[in-house]
C-alpha positions, 0 to 999 in steps of 0.5 A: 242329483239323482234322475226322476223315475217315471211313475210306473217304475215308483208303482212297482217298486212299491207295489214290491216293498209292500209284498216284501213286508205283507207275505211273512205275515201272510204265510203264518197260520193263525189259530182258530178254535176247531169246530171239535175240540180235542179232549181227554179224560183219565182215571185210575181205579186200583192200579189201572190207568184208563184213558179216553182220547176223542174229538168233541163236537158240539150241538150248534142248534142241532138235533143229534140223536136221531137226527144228525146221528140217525139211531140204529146208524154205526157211529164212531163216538166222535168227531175227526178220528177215531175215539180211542180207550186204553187200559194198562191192564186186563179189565172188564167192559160192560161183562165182556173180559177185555185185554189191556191196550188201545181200542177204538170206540164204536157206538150205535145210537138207539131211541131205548137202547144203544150198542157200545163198541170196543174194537181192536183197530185203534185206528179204525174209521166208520168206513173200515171198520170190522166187526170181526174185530171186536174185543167187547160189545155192551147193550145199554140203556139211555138216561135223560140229562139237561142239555150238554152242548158238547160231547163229553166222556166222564168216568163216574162212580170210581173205586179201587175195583170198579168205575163206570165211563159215561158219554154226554151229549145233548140230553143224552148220557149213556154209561158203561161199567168197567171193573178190574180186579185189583186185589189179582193185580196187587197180589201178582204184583207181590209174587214178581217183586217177591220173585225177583228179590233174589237179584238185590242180594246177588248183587250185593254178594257179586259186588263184595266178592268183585271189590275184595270184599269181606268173603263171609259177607258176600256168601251171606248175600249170596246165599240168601240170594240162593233161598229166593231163587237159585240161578246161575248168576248167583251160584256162579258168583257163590263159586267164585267166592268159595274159589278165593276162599279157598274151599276148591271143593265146594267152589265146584260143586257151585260152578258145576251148578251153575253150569246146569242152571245155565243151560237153555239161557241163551246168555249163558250159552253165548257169552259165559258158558265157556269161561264158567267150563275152563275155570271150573276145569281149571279148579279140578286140575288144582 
């Protein structure tokens, strides 16, 4: 038979068996809504991809503009961080060209006009930030909308060349447009596809020519690779092909070719150069 425990020992033992089953609990968080939540707005115009990463407070009752944001104040168009902008191309704000990246959104509220920010540092805070740092400043006009109670930013007005981002918050929406030039962007686009069309035909020519394949079609590819743009890759692997064929002459003229294509690639100087000079030297001795 087991001996009683005095009282006080059974208290804390119990005490101990309950903070044993209690702090696990304890020690997880339990998730709450932030005072302002984390929001994210995105659009495409044309081929450019814009989005706006912010924290978005809300009224609870209170008067904004002018009063918890007093005008002519510099504000950092959010809560908790920086509001951050990112383009993936070159664009427009407001009339100011702007680089595509990450940007930070500044703003000072005004009764009749505000200033709308674009700064460079991403991460930069009302405390640090620079204007020797801005990419673009805007001067627009507020309009009147019914009530928002929580700050939001909206793209509007989209097409494949323009779109406009609103901001929304009380009774307050201040709106900037944003232009790209997509008809540039499309066509530049077409000149480096256009410009590296050379490559799927070298390949095709390099693969026969490695595999032991038909020789005529390998310089075929080649060739038309060649017409696209002439490098070293192609007019080396040309050479090779005329080589197995052959056609020793004319195997070095392209291997004398490549040799000068190849100058000033450091590729070629470093991994290639010499074997393309020994071999090539070695088809003029026969």
């Amino acid at each position: 038979m087991f001996r009683s425990l005095p009282a006080r020992a059974l208290t804390v033992m119990s005490f101990a068996a309950f903070v044993a089953v209690v702090s696990p609990a304890l020690a997880q968080t339990i998730e709450v809504p932030a005072p302002s939540s984390k929001a994210k707005v995105e659009q495409r115009v044309g081929i450019t991809d814009f989005s706006v990463d912010y924290s978005s407070p809300a009224m609870r009752g209170r008067k904004i503009f002018g009063g918890l944001l007093p005008y002519g104040d510099l504000w950092r168009t959010g809560a908790n961080a920086s509001t951050k902008l990112t383009a993936s191309r070159d664009f427009t704000f407001g009339e100011t060209a702007v680089p595509k990246g990450t940007y930070s959104v500044f703003s000072i509220p005004g009764a009749s006009s505000w200033t709308v920010i674009l700064n460079k540092d991403a991460d930069a805070s009302t405390g640090a930030y620079d204007a020797k740092n801005d990419a673009a400043r805007v001067t627009v006009k507020p309009s009147a909308i019914g009530a928002r109670e929580r700050m939001t930013f909206i793209f509007t007005d989209s097409t494949e060349s323009t779109t406009r981002l609103d901001l929304e918050w009380d009774t307050v929406r201040v709106s900037v447009p944003i232009k790209v030039d997509t008809s540039a962007q499309v066509m530049a686009g077409i000149d480096e596809t256009l410009a590296e069309a050379w490559r799927p035909y070298y390949q095709a020519g390099r693969y026969v020519v490695e595999n032991g394949g038909n020789l005529d079609t390998a310089l075929q590819y080649l060739d038309k690779s060649i017409g696209i743009k002439s490098v070293w890759w192609n007019n080396w692997w040309r050479a090779q092909a005329l080589a197995k064929k052959g056609n020793t002459a004319d195997a070095i003229a392209a291997g004398e070719k490549a040799l000068q294509l190849g100058k000033g690639d450091n590729t070629f100087e470093n991994f290639f150069k010499a074997d393309v000079q020994k071999t090539v030297d070695g088809w003029k001795k026969g």
